[in-house]
C-alpha positions in Angstrom: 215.7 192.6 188.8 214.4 193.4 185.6 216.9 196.5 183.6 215.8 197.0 179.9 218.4 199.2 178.0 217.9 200.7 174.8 220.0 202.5 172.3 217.5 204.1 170.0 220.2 206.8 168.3 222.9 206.4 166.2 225.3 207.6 169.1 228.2 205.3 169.4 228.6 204.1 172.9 231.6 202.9 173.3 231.6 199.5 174.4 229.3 201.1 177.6 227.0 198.5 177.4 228.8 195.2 176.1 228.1 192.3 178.5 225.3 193.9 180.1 227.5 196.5 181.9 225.0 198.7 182.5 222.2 196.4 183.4 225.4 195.0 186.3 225.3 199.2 187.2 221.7 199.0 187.5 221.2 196.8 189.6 224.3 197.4 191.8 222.7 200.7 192.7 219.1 198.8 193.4 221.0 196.4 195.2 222.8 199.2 197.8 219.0 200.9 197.7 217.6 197.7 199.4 215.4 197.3 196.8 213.4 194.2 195.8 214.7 191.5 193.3 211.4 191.9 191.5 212.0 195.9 190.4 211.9 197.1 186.6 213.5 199.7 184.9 214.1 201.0 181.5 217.6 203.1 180.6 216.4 204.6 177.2 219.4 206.5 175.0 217.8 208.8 172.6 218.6 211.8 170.3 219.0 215.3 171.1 215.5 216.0 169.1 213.2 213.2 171.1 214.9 214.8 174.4 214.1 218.1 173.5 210.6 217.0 172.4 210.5 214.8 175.8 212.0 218.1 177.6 209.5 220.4 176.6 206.1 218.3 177.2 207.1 217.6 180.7 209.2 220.5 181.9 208.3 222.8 179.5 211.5 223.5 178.5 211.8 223.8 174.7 215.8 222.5 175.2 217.7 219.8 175.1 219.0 218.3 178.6 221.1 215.3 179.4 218.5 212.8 181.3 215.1 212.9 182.2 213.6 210.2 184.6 210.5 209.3 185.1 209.3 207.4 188.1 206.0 204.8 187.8 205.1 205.7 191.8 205.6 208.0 193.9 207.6 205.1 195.9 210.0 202.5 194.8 208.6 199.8 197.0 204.8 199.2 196.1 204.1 196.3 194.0 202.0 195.7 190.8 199.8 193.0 191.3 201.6 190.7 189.7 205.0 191.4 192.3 207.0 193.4 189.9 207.9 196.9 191.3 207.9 199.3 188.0 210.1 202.0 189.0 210.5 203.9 185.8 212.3 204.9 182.8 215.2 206.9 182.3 216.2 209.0 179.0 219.8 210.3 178.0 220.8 212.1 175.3 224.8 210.6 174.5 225.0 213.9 172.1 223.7 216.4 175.2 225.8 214.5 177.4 228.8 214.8 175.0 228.7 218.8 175.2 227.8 219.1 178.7 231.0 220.0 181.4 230.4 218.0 184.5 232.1 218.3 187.8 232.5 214.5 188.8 236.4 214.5 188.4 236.6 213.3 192.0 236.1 209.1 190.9 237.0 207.2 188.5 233.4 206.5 186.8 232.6 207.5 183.4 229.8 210.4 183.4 227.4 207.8 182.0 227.7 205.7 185.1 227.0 209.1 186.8 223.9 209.2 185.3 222.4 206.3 185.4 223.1 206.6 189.7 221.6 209.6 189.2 218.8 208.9 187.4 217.7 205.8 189.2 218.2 207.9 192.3 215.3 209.8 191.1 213.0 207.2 190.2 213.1 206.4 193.9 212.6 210.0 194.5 216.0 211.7 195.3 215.1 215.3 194.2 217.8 217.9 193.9 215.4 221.1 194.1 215.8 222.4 197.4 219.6 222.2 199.1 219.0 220.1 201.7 217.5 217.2 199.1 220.1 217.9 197.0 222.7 217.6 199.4 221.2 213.9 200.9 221.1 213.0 196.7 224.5 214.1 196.0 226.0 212.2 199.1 224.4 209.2 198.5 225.0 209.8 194.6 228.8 209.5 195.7 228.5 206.9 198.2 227.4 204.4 195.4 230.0 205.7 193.0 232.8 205.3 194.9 231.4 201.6 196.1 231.2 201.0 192.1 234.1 202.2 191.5 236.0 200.6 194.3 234.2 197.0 192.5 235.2 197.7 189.6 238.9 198.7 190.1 239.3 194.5 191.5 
């Protein structure tokens, strides 16, 4: 598994990614996915202006919002010819995220862990739209939190 992580503001972190933490996240959830060894990803942080900008071309939404995914295919399984499986890339916006109020008291993971579970979880098409999607997303959104957490706590 291929995770590319990028910090392309001057938002500071906090250690999130030291040691390839986040990369470990990433593939822990492709890992309790049942996804291939060979799948690609790209965790982008950017600035409240290029997710605005990103925000508005695709949703058309002229606001800020705290991630954006964006899947390669419409699956999470098909190949390149090559044998990588692209799934995607996913944006966040640290100074969105910063502002936002999120109801994930229930674990102990930090709202950036959130995130990126959430956001891979749409690259392999987990929607949230209509109830009943959002209720399978949610579940299994908490499933692999609590299983991270749980690892992590050892």
């Amino acid at each position: 598994m291929h995770i590319f992580v990028e910090n392309s503001c001057d938002h500071n972190l906090q250690g999130l990614n030291s040691n390839g933490y986040l990369e470990h996240l990433a593939k822990f959830v492709l890992h309790e996915l049942n996804l291939s060894e060979n799948c690609e990803l790209s965790l982008v942080f950017i600035s409240e202006l290029e997710m605005q900008a990103l925000n508005l071309e695709f949703r058309g939404k002229d606001e800020p919002t705290d991630i954006l995914s964006f899947n390669v295919n419409d699956d999470c399984v098909t190949p390149e010819p090559d044998g990588r499986v692209l799934l995607g890339d996913i944006y966040i916006a640290p100074s969105v995220v910063d502002t936002f109020e999120y109801a994930y008291s229930d674990i102990q993971t930090s709202i950036y862990e959130r995130l990126v579970i959430h956001g891979i979880l749409h690259l392999c098409g987990f929607d949230h739209c209509i109830e009943e999607d959002a209720l399978v997303m949610e579940a299994k959104e908490q499933d692999i939190a609590v299983k991270w957490s749980d690892l992590n706590k050892l």
